[in-house]
C-alpha positions, 0 to 999 in steps of 0.5 A: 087628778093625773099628774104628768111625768117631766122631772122637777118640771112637771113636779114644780108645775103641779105644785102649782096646780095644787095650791091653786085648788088648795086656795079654794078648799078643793084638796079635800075633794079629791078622790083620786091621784094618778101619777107618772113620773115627775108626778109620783116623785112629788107626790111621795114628797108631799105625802111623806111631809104630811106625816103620810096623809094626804095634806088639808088645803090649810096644810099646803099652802102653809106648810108643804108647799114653802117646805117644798120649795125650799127642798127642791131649790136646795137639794139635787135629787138624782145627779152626779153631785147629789150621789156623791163620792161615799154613793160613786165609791160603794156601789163604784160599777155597779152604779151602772145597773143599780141607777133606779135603787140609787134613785129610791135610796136618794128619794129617801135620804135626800127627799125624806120619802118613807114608809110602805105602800101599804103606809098610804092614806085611804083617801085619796086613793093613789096610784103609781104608775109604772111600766113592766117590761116583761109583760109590756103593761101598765104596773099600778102600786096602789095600797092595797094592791100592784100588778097589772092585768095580764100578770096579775094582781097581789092584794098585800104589796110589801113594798117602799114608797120611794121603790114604787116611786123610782121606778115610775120615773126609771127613764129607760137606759138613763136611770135604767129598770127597778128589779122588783122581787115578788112573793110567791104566792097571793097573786090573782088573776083578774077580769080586764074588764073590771079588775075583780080578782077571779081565780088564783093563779101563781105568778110568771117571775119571780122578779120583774123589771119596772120602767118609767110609767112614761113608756106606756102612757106619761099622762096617767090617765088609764087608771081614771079615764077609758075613751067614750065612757064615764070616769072611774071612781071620780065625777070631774078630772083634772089632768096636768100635762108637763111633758116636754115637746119633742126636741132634736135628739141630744145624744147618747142617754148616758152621756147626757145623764153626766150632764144632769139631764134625763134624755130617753133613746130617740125612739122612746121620746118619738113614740111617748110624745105620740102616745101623750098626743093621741091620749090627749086629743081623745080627752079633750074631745070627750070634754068637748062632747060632755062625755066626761066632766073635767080639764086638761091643764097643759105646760107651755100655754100662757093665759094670752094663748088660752084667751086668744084659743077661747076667743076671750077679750080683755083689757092691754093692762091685764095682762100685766098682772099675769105670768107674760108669754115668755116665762110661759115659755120658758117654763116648758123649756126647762130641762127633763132633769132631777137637778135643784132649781133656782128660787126663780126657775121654781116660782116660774113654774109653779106660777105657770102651774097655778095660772094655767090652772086658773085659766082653763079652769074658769074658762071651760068649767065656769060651774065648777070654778066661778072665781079667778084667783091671782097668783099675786092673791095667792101669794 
């Protein structure tokens, strides 16, 4: 599973996702949890909640997915309001370089993230996704390992959930880089081809600077799926994709971070939405060759749309049953911000998260997923 960058958007639309799964046993099935973003944010919650596990199906959907809920309808992560004055008058200008280590010190008081990396359960195997800036690649935390291929691999990472967290959702120039000091030794020179270590090797800096993972790819995808070729360490995949479409600019960064929203430098935005376009048509062609197994689950598509896109046909009532095309819509146009939602705004993303799910999901993989299940069910 990857789960997409895009603020408490993306967050709230894969917990959607989740307990759809959830609802038909499938969380204990997972074998991989790739995030970015929005996605690792939600992540840490929901793990830091199941008393660092991964939660059972049961588990969510009776207690994570309402303790959820209730955080992030009444708790601003990142803002103005949820720092506060005691936060604004100790770090006072240094607020200004030290926005990502606010963001993971937040994540902790705010959000109840805890614990180290190497805190994580075994299963599913985790990975936080982030970009380096001094190498330009992708910089994985996993449990037992972080790096990335050009600078190496450390197999002993000593570092906080919420630091490895923050820095995957560090949007460039608004939340700003997450320095990272790294040990001195441990580190190893890996086969780009397989990632086995091959030869010791000592690292370049002794500090690095991480990035949103969003900077080099917001679906996650690098770790578990490679073009043409078979999936890693899983047989099926699913990808939630709640990145925001490309808008008009809305100015300066800063500016828009003092209004609660986290909007990157143009260029950034221009060249991710690239990115995430060119990743995502390669997947569904591979998908639609039988290369690989799987469903992409994409932010904005109502299930008119998906019916309409398969050429499916169903009764004028049923749709009366389901989340209508303008709450769909709705749902995508919701702020890129870390800002509390209103109990209205969560249970229109997390519905638009469930259905789509729901909707792709026995549309294209009716083996997999035979059996529909209605939000009002679930409910």
């Amino acid at each position: 599973m990857s789960l997409s960058g895009g603020g408490v958007r993306a967050a709230t639309f894969h917990l959607g996702l989740l307990k759809r799964l959830a609802h038909e046993a499938l969380l204990e099935s997972v074998s991989v949890v790739s995030t970015v973003s929005g996605g690792s944010l939600v992540t840490a919650a929901i793990i830091s909640r199941a008393g660092a596990e991964w939660p059972s199906s049961d588990h969510f959907i009776r207690n994570i997915y309402p303790a959820m809920r209730e955080l992030m309808t009444s708790v601003d992560l990142f803002s103005i309001r949820a720092m506060g004055w005691p936060v604004l008058k100790r770090r006072h200008i240094g607020l200004l370089r030290e926005r990502a280590t606010t963001l993971a010190d937040l994540l902790e008081s705010s959000w109840g993230v805890t614990g180290l990396i190497g805190d994580l359960p075994d299963a599913p195997r985790w990975i936080i996704n982030a970009t380096c800036i001094e190498t330009g690649k992708n910089w994985r935390f996993q449990k037992r390992e972080m790096g990335d291929w050009s600078f190496g691999k450390h197999y002993a990472p000593d570092v906080r959930i919420s630091i490895a967290a923050a820095a995957s959702a560090a949007v460039p120039y608004v939340i700003g880089a997450m320095p990272l000091d790294l040990p001195s030794n441990g580190w190893w020179r890996t086969d780009p081809a397989t990632s086995r270590p091959v030869a010791a090797t000592q690292p370049r800096f002794t500090r690095i600077h991480l990035w949103d993972g969003g900077a080099y790819e917001n679906l996650g995808l690098e770790p578990i799926y490679k073009p043409g070729r078979e999936l890693i360490d899983c047989d099926f995949l699913i990808c939630s994709d709640a990145s925001g479409p490309l808008r008009p600019s809305s100015g300066w960064p800063i500016r828009a971070l003092l209004r609660g929203k986290l909007a990157a430098p143009r260029l950034f935005d221009i060249s991710s939405d690239q990115i995430r376009s060119l990743r995502s048509r390669m997947l569904v062609a591979d998908l639609a060759s039988k290369q690989v197994r799987g469903a992409l689950i994409r932010m904005g598509n109502s299930v008119r749309s998906l019916d309409v896109k398969a050429a499916t046909t169903r009764t004028a009532t049923f749709y009366d049953t389901v989340q209508s095309d303008a709450d769909a819509s709705a749902a995508l146009d919701h702020p890129t911000d870390l800002a509390a939602l209103t109990h209205e705004h969560f249970d229109r993303l997390a519905r638009h998260g469930f259905e789509a799910a729901d909707t792709t999901l026995t549309m294209y993989n009716a083996v997999e997923f035979p059996r529909a299940i209605s939000w009002n069910d679930a409910a």
